[in-house]
N, C-alpha and C positions, 0 to 999 in steps of 0.2 A: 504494500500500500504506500501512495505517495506522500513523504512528509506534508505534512499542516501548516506552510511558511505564510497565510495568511492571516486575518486578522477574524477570520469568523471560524466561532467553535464549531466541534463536532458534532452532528445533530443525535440529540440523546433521547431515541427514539422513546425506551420505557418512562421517560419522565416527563413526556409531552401526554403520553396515554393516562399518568397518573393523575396528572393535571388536568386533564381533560374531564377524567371521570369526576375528580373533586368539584369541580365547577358545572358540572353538570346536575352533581347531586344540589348545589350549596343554590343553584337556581328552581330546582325542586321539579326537574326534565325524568321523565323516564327515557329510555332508552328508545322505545318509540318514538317519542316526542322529537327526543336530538334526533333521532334519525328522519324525520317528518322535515325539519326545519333545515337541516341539509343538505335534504334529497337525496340520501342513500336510500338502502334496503336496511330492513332490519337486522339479518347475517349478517350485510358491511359492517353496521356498529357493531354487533356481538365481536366479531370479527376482529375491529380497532381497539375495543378494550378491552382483548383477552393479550392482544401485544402482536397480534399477528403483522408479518410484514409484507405480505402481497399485496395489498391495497394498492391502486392506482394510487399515484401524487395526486391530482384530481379531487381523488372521492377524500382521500386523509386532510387534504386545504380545506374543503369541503365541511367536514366534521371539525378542525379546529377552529374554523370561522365564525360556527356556532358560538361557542364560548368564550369569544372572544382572543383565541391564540394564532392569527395570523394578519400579520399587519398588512393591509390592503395597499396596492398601490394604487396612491392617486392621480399621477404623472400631471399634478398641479391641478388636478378637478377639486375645484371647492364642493361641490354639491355632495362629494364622496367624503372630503372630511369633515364638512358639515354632519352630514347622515352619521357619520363613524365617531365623531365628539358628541352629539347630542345624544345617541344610543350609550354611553362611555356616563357620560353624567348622567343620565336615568337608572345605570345602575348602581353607579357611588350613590344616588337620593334612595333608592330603596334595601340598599345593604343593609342597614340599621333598623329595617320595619323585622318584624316578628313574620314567621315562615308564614303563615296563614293570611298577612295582608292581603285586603283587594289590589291595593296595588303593586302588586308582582303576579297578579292576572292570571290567577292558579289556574283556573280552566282556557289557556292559549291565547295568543296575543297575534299581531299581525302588525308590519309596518310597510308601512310607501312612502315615497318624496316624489317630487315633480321640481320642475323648474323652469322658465319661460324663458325662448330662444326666440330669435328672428330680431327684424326691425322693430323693435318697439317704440311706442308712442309715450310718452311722462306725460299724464294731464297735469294742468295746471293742478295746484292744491285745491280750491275751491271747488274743480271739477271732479275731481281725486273723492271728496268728497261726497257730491250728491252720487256718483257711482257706488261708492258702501253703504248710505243709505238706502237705493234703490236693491242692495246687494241682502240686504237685511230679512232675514226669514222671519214671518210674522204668523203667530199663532192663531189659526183660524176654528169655526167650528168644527167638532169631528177629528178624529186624532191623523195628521196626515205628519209626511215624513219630512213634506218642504219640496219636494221636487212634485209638480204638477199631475202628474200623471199616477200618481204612487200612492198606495194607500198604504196605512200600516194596519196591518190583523193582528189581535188577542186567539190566541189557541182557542176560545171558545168558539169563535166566528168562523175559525177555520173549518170545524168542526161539522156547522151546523149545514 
């Protein structure tokens, strides 16, 4: 094997896995779960935290991502370290809550960003405004969702 003259360690495979599992448990994931939100197979995970080393690179990124053990590159995309700082502080704010908090969204959680490209137009401020007002969902008779077309149903209505 070729000496190590660089400046990046040896990758220590069983302590990425051990890591993995600890942080998997300490977010309250079962191994379905991680493996859901990675997009493996169930086997893959069994698979990764039993220490196995066939795993594609891929699917092992994949699984570290989850829990936070692989630093994404941004190649200067703000909208990726924005996403990747804002998810970083949601989980320093609910470290300190008690395992059963609402908010650590024991029954699954889901996340997206957007961000607007093209020629853009800045309204003036004053116009900036009547567009958020206009922008404003307003509570009408009848339980709706806010978008037109949409109702929202109680399980009993579904039912009937």
């Amino acid at each position: 094997m070729p000496e190590n003259t660089g400046n990046i360690a040896p990758l220590a495979w069983q302590q990425y896995v051990e890591e993995t599992l600890r942080r998997r448990k300490a977010e309250g994931l079962t191994q379905k779960d991680h493996s859901a939100l990675a997009g493996v197979s169930h086997p893959t995970m069994a698979a990764f935290e039993s220490g196995e080393t066939t795993l594609t690179l891929a699917k092992a990124l994949d699984i570290l991502c989850v829990v936070g053990l692989v630093d994404e590159p941004t190649e200067g995309d703000t909208q990726a370290r924005f996403v990747r700082d804002a998810f970083e502080r949601w989980r320093n704010l609910v470290a300190p809550l008690p395992q059963d908090s609402p908010a650590r969204f024991l029954n699954g959680w889901y996340r997206f960003d957007y961000w607007l490209e093209g020629d853009l137009k800045m309204p003036e401020l004053t116009a900036f405004e009547r567009i958020l007002k206009k922008a404003v969902v307003r509570k009408r008779a009848g339980r709706r969702s806010g978008f037109r077309h949409a109702r929202l149903f109680s399980r009993v209505k579904l039912m009937d």
